[in-house]
N, C-alpha and C positions, 0 to 999 in steps of 0.2 A: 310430193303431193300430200302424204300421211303424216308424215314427221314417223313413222316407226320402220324399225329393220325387217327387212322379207321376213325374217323367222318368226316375227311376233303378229304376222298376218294366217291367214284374213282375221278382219276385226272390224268391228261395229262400236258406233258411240251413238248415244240419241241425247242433247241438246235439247232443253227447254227454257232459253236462255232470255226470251222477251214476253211480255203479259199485260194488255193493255186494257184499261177503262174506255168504254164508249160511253158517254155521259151527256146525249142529247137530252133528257130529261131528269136533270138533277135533281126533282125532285120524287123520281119515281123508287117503287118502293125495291127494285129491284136493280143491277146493272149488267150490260153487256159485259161480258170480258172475251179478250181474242190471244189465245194461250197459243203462241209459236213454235212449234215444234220441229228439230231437225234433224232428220237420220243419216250417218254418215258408215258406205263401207266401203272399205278399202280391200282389195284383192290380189291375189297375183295370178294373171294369165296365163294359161299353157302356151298361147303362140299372139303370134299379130292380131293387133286388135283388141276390141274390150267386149269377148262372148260371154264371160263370168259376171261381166258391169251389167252388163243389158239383163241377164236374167235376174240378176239383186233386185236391179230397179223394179223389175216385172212383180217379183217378191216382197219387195217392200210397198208398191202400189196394192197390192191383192192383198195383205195384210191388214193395210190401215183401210180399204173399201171396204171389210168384211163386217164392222161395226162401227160407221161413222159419228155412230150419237154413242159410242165408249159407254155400254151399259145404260145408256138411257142419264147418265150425266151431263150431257152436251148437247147441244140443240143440232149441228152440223158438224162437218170437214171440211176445209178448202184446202185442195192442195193450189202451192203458188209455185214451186218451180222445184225443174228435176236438171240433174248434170250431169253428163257423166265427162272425165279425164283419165287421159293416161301419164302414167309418168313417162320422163325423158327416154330418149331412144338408147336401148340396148338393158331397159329394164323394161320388167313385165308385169308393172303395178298399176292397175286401175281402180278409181276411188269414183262413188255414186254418192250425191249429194240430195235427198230428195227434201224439202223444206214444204209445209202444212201449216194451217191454222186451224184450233180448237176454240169454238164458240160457244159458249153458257153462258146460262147466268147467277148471280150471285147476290147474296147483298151488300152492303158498303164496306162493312166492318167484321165478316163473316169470311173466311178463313176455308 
């Protein structure tokens, strides 16, 4: 599920890998942009089940609620989808996928 060995867990990666123009008004002086973000942790359980996944997920949601306009740079959050897996049976690796979108805005050429 992680690609890495127990020993190099737990581990977190965050993914900002897609960032999109909404350009309903091409001519306006400003644009949308919808900045994709996605947090991934991987864990390993004490026992059956993913108790360790559920509370990430818990912690990574209460995390990104805590300031959704990101210092007043971003208009919103959307979160679009949460996952959680476990790895194959007789391993105790569970990995939490939670993926968001970041909305500002920007000017065309402006960085």
């Amino acid at each position: 599920v992680t690609g890495k060995a127990p020993d190099e867990l737990p581990s977190h990666e965050v993914r900002d890998e897609v960032e999109e123009a909404v350009t309903e008004n091409p001519n306006a002086g400003l644009y949308e942009r919808r900045l994709e973000i996605t947090v991934i942790a991987a864990l390993i359980e004490v026992g059956e089940g993913a108790a360790k996944a559920r509370l990430a997920l818990a912690d990574i949601i209460k995390a990104v609620g805590t300031d959704t306009k990101w210092g007043g740079l971003a208009r919103f959050t959307l979160p679009l989808q949460e996952q959680i897996s476990v790895a194959e049976e007789g391993q105790r690796i569970s990995t939490v996928i939670v993926t968001f979108t970041v909305v500002y805005f920007r000017k065309p050429w402006e960085a």
